[in-house]
Structure formats: structure tokens, C-alpha cells
C-alpha positions as CSV (number, residue, x, y, z in Angstrom):
1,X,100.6,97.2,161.5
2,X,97.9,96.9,164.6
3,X,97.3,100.3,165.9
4,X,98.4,100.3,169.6
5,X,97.7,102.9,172.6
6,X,99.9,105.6,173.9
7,X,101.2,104.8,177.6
8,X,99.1,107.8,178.7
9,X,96.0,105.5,177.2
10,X,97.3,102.4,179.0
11,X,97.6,104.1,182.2
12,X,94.0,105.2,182.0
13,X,92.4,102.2,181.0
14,X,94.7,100.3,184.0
15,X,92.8,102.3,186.1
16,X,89.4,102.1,184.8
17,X,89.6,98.7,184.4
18,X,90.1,98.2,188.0
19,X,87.1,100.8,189.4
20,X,84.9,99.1,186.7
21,X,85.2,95.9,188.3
22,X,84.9,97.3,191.8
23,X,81.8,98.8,191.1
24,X,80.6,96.2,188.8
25,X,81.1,93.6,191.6
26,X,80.3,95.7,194.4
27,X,77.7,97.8,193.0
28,X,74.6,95.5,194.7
29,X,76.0,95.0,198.3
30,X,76.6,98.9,198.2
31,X,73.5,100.1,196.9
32,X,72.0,97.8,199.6
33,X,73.8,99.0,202.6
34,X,72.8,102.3,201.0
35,X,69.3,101.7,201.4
36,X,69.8,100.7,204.7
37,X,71.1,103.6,205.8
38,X,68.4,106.2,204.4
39,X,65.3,103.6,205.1
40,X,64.6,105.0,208.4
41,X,64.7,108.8,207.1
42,X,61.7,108.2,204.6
43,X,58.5,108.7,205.0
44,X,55.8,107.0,203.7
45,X,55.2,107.6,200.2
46,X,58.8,109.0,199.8
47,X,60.7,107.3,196.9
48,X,63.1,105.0,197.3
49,X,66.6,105.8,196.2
50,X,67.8,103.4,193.5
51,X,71.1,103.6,194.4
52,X,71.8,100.4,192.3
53,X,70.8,102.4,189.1
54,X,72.8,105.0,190.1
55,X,75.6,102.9,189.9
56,X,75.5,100.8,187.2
57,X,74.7,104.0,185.3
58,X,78.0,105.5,186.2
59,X,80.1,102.3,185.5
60,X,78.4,102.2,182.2
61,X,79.0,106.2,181.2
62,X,82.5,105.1,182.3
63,X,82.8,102.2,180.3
64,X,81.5,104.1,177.3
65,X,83.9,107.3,177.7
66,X,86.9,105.0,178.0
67,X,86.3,102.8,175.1
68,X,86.0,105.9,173.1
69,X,89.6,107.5,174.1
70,X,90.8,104.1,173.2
71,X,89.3,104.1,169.7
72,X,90.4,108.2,168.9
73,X,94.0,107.4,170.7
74,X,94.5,104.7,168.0
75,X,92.8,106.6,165.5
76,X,95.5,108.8,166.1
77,X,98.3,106.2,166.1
78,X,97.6,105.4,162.6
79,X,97.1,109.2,161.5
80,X,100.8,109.5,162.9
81,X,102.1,106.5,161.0
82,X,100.8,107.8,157.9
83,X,102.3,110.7,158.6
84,X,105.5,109.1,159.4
85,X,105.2,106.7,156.0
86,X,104.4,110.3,154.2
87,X,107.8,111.7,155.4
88,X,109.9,108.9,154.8
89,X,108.2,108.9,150.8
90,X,109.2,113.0,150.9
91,X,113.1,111.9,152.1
92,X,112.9,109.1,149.1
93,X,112.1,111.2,146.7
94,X,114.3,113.8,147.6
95,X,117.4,111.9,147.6
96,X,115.9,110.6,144.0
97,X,116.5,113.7,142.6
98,X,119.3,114.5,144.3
99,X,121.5,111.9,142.7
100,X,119.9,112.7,139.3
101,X,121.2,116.3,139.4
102,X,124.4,115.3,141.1
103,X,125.0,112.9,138.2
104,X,123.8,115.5,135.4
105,X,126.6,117.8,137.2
106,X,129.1,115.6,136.6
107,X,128.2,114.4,133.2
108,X,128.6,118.1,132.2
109,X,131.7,118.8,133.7
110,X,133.0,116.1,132.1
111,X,131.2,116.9,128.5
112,X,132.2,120.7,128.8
113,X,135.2,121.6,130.3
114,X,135.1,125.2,129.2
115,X,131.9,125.6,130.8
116,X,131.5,126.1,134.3
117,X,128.3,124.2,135.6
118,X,126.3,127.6,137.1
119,X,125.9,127.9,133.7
120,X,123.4,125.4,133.1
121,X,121.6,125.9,136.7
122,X,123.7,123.7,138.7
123,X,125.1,124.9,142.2
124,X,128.6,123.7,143.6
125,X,126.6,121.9,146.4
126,X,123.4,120.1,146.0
127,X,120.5,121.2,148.4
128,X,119.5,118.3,150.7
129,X,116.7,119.9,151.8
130,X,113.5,119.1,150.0
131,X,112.6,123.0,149.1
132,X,115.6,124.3,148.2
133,X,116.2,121.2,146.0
134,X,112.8,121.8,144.5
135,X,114.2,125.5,143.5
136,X,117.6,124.0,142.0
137,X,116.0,121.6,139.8
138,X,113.4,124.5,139.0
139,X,116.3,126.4,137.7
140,X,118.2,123.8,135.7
141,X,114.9,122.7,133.6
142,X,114.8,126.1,132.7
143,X,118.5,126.3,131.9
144,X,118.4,122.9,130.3
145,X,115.2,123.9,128.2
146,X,116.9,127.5,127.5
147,X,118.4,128.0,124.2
148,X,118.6,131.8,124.2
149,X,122.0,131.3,125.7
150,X,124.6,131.0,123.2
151,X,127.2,129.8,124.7
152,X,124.7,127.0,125.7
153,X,123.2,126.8,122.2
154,X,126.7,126.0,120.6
155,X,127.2,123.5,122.9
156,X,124.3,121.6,122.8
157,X,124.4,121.3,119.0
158,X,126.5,118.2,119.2
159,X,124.9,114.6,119.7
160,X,126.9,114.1,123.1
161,X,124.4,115.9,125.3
162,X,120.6,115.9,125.1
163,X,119.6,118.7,127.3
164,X,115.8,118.1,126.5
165,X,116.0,114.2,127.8
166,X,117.4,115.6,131.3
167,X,115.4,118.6,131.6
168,X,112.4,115.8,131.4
169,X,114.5,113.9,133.9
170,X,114.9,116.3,136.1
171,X,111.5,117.9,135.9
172,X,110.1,113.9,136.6
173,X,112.0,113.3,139.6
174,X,110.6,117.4,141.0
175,X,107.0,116.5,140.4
176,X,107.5,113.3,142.3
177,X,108.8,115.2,145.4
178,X,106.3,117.9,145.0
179,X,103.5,115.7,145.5
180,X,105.2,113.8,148.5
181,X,105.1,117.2,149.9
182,X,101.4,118.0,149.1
183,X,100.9,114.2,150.9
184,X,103.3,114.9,153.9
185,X,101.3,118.3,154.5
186,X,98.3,116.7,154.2
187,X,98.8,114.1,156.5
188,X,100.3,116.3,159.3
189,X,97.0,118.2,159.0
190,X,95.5,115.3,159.5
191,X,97.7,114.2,162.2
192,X,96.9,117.7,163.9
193,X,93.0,117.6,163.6
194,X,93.0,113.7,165.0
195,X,95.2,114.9,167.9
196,X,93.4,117.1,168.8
197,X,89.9,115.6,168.8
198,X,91.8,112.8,171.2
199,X,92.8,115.7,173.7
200,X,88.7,116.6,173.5
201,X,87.4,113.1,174.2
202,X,90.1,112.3,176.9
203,X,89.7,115.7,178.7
204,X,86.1,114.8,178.6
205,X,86.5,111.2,179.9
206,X,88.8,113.0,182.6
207,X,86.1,114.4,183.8
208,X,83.8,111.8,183.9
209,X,86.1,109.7,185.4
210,X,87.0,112.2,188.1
211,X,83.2,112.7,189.2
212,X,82.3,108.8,188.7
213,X,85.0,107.4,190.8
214,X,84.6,110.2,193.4
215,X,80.8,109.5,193.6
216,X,81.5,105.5,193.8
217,X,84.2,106.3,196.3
218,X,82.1,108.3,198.9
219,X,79.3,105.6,198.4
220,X,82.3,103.1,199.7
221,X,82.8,105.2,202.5
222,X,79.3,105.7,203.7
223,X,79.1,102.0,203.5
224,X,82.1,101.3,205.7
225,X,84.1,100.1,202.7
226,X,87.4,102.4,203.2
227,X,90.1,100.2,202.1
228,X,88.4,99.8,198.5
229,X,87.5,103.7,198.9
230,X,90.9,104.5,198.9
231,X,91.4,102.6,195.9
232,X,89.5,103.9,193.9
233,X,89.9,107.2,194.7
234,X,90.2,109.6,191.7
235,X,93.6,111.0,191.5
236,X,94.0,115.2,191.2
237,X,97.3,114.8,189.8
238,X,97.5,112.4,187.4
239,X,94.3,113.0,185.1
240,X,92.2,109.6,184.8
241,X,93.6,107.8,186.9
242,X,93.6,106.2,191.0
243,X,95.3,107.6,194.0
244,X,96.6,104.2,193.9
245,X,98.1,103.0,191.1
246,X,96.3,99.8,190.4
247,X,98.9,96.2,189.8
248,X,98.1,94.2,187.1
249,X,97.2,91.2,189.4
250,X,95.2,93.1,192.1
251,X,91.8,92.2,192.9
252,X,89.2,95.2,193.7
253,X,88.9,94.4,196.7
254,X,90.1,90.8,198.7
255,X,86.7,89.3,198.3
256,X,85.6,89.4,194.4
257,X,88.0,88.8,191.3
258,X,87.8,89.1,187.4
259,X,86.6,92.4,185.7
260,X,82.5,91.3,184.7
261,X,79.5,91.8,187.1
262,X,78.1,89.2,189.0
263,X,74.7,89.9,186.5
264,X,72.9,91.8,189.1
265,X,72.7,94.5,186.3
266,X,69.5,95.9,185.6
267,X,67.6,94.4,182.2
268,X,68.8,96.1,179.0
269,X,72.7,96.8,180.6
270,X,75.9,95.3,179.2
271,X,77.8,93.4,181.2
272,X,81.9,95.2,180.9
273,X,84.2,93.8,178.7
274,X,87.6,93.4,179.4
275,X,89.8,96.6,178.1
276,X,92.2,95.7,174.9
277,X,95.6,96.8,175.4
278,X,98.5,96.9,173.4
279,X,102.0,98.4,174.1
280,X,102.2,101.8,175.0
281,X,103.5,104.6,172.1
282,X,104.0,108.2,172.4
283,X,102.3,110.1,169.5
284,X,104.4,111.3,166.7
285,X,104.9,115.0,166.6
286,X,102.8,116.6,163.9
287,X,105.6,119.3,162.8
288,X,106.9,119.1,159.3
């Protein structure tokens, strides 16, 4: 199965895909206009501001800090779908041995009608539960395999009944379910730790993206570009994401379209991709 992004994931990368392409596209006209405006403040000999650098650099730390909350949050997916495989193994084998003692139960009350079943380890009710199962069938090997009873003893000395045989049975079907615990444990650690190394990176993008839009959105103001300002204005609500919200079909601004730069990056830059996307999923919880 493809691993796909949480909506919280998607709603982030909506967002940065459109302030990349904003900046991407806008980022020469800006830094010139920039220029313009502190040219007659230097002095000779002063350097000159490379506002350009300035922000291609931040679209690229951008770029960079989003594709990596897209790779842990589908790291992440897959650590819960293990988890979730790793469960539903745990149920299967619990229901395995289940039946097995539920049949043994009533093979004996059939065989020995004199003999209530408690005798022999078996409860009136089956546990459901994967522990408590484990201690039943814990209890009936050792009833099964326990010949110091007499009453037990005589019983078992006819060729109807094999106590041995089912005490292997049962003992089988326990060791299957004790290691899909071992494997459902494991995994939810894993689960756990992947979480909550994607809570790091995103908080950390968060911030990035806060700081980087705000810087790119003041350099749109200074420039006279308010409308597209506004739009990318970092949101202080809705961590990693626009004032706005971005639609799918909206251009940065009414002038440029597409999400690459018009290759007015400096030498040695990449130009952005386009963000992969797939339906949004909530994580799975990581309790037992």
C-alpha cells in the first residue's frame, strides 16, 4: 500500500506550495525593486544587499524543511499500518486459541460427565481478551500435563482422551499469540518513537515557515506588492500554513502561473519541484 499524508501534511504542503511559487516567480522583480529602494542610502564602498540570495535561500530552506515533514509523516503512516497489521495478527491468533480451548471444553464434557471441566483448567467462560486468555491456556497445559491428580489420572488411562496431544495444542496456539504480542508492542513503540520524531521536524518546519513567509511577506510590502503580501502571510493560528487558505487553482499572484522559477536562480540552486500528494489520513493511535 502507497504511504499517503495526513490532512494536517496536505494542508501544509497546500500552502507551501503556493508561497514557493510566489517567491520563486517573484523573487527577481522583488529583490530588484529592493535595491531600488536602499540604492540611494549607500555610500560608496557600502555592499550591496543581495536581496535576490536572500530569497532564493529562504524558498530553498523552505522547500527542504517541507519535503522532510512529508517523508517522516509517511514514514509514520507506514509505522501505523504495521502497527495496525500487528493488531489485527494479535486478534487472529487470539481467536485461534480461543476456539481450540472452547472445543477441548466441550470434548471433555462430553468424554467425562462426572467431571466438572474446572477440573482440568477450563473456566465456564472463555477469556476474549488476549492476556487473560494467555493465563487460561497457561493453566490448562498444566492441568492437561498434571497427572498428580487422581481423579484426572484415572480418567486419562483410557484411549478416548490424549491429554498430552492437547496440552501441545493448546500450548502451540499460546506461543503463537505470545509472540503477536511481543510484535504488536514492538511496533506501537515504534509507532511512538516515529510520531514523535514527525512532531520534531514539523514543529521545526513551523517555524521556518513562520519566519520565511513573514520575511518574504514584508519584502512584498516594501515593494508595493500588498495583495500577494496578504497571501502569503504566515498564519498564527493554524501552524504552517497562510492567512489565506490557498485554492487549488489559484495563481500567486494574477501575473505568473505554475509552481517552478522562471531560472533566475543563482548557479548551483534547484529549481522547486512540484509537492507529491496523496489523500489525507489521520495517524493511527499508538495505544495497545
Amino acid at each position: 500500500m502507497p504511504a499517503k499524508t495526513s490532512k494536517e501534511t496536505s494542508d501544509r504542503e497546500k500552502a507551501c506550495r503556493f508561497v514557493l511559487a510566489a517567491l520563486f516567480q517573484q523573487s527577481q522583480e522583488i529583490s530588484q525593486r529592493l535595491l531600488a529602494l536602499y540604492q540611494p542610502f549607500l555610500e560608496e564602498g557600502d555592499p550591496v544587499p543581495d536581496f535576490f540570495g536572500t530569497i532564493v535561500t529562504l524558498g530553498l530552506g523552505i522547500k527542504k524543511a517541507i519535503l522532510e515533514v512529508i517523508s517522516a509523516d509517511k514514514v509514520l503512516f507506514i509505522a501505523n499500518a504495521a502497527l495496525t497489521a500487528a493488531r489485527q495478527a494479535r486478534s487472529d491468533r487470539a481467536a485461534e486459541l480461543s476456539r481450540l480451548i472452547i472445543g477441548l471444553r466441550q470434548a471433555c464434557s462430553a468424554l467425562f460427565l462426572d467431571l466438572p471441566v474446572q477440573q482440568l483448567g477450563f473456566d465456564q467462560r472463555t477469556a476474549q481478551d488476549p492476556v487473560p486468555l494467555l493465563i487460561q491456556a497457561t493453566r490448562i497445559v498444566e492441568r492437561l500435563r498434571d497427572g498428580s491428580a487422581n481423579e484426572v489420572e484415572r480418567l486419562f488411562d483410557g484411549d478416548n482422551f490424549d491429554p498430552t496431544r492437547y496440552a501441545d495444542q493448546v500450548e502451540q496456539k499460546a506461543a503463537q499469540l505470545r509472540e503477536a504480542l511481543d510484535e504488536v508492542a514492538d511496533a506501537g513503540r515504534h509507532a511512538e518513537k516515529t510520531m514523535l520524531e514527525k512532531r520534531t521536524i514539523t514543529e521545526e518546519y513551523d517555524n521556518l515557515f513562520l519566519h520565511g513567509a513573514r520575511t518574504f511577506e514584508s519584502y512584498c510590502r516594501l515593494v508595493g506588492k500588498t495583495e500577494l503580501a496578504s497571501r502569503v502571510r504566515p498564519s498564527e493560528d493554524r501552524s504552517g500554513r497562510t492567512e489565506i487558505e490557498p485554492d487549488e487553482d489559484t495563481s500567486p499572484e494574477t501575473e505568473p502561473t505554475g509552481t517552478e522559477p522562471t531560472g533566475t536562480e543563482p548557479a548551483g540552486t534547484e529549481p522547486v519541484q512540484p509537492l507529491a500528494t496523496g489523500p489525507s489520513q489521520e495517524p493511527v493511535s499508538t495505544e495497545g
